[in-house]
C-alpha positions as CSV (number, residue, x, y, z in Angstrom):
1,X,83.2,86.8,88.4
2,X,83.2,83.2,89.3
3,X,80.7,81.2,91.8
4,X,81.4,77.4,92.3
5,X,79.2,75.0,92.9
6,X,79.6,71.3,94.0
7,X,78.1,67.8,93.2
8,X,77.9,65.3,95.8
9,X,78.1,62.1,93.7
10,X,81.0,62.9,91.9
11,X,85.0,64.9,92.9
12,X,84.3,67.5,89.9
13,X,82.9,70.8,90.5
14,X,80.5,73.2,88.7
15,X,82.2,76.5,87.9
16,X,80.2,79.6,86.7
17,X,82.0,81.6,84.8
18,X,80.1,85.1,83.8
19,X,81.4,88.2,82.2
20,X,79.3,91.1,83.1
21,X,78.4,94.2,81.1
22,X,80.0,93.1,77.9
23,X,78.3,94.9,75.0
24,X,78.8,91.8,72.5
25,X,77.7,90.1,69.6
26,X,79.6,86.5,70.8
27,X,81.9,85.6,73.6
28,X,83.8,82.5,74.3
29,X,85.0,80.9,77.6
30,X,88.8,79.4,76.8
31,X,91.4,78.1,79.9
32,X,93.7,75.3,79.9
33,X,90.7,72.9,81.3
34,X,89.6,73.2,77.4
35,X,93.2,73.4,76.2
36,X,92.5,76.7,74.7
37,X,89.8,76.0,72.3
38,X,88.6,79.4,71.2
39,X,85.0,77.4,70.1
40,X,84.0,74.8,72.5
41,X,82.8,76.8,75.0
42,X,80.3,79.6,73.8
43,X,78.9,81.8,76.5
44,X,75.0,82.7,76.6
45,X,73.9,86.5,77.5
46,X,71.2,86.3,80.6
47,X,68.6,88.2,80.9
48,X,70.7,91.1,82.9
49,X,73.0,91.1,80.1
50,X,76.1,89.3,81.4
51,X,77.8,86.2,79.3
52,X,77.8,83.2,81.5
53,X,78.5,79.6,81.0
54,X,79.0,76.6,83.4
55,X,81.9,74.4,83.6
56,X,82.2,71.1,85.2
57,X,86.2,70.5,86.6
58,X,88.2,68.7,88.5
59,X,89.9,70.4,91.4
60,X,92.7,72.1,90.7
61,X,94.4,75.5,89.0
62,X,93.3,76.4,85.7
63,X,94.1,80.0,84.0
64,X,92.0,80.8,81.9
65,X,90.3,84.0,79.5
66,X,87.0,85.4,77.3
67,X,87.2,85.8,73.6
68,X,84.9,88.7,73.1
69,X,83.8,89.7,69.6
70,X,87.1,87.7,68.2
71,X,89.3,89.7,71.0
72,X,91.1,88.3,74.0
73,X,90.1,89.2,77.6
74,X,90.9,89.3,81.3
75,X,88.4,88.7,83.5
76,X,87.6,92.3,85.2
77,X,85.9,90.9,88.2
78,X,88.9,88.4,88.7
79,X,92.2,90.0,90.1
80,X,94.5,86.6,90.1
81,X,96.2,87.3,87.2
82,X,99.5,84.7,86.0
83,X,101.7,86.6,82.7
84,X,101.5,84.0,79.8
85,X,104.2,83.3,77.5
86,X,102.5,86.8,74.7
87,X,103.2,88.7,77.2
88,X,99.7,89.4,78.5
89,X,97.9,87.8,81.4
90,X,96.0,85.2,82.0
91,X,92.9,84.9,84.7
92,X,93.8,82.2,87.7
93,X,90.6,80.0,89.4
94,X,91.4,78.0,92.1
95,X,88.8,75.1,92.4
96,X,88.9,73.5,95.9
97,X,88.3,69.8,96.6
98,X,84.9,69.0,98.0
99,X,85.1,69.2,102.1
């Protein structure tokens, strides 16, 4: 699931990014807005047990995926899915321009 979130001083935008009822030790956010990093974006478990973490972007189209317990994953909760050049699928988030 993904919530957005704006700030008025500047044209970026804060993304949440969560992954619910994940029984993990460690997940990882990765997209093309990190160019695929599989470390720079470590997700904390809340206190309902879902992995979240907050992302500050520009506007635009970003695919993106989880890397739970070393594995890749789709976002459940996210059905905008674009096939990536393995063969599997990639999450899509579109994040609007401020209005």
């Amino acid at each position: 699931m993904v919530r957005i979130k704006t700030r008025q001083e500047i044209k970026r935008r804060k993304v949440t990014f969560s992954l619910e009822n994940a029984d993990a030790n460690e997940v990882f956010l990765i997209g093309d807005f990190n160019k695929w990093n599989p470390k720079s974006h470590p997700m904390k478990s809340d206190e309902n047990g879902a992995w979240v973490r907050n992302v500050i972007i520009p506007p635009g189209e970003y695919e993106y995926k989880f890397i739970v317990d070393g594995q890749w994953k789709e976002d459940p909760q996210n059905e905008q899915l674009s096939l990536n050049c393995f063969g599997t699928y990639n999450n899509i988030i579109n994040v609007t321009a401020k209005k």
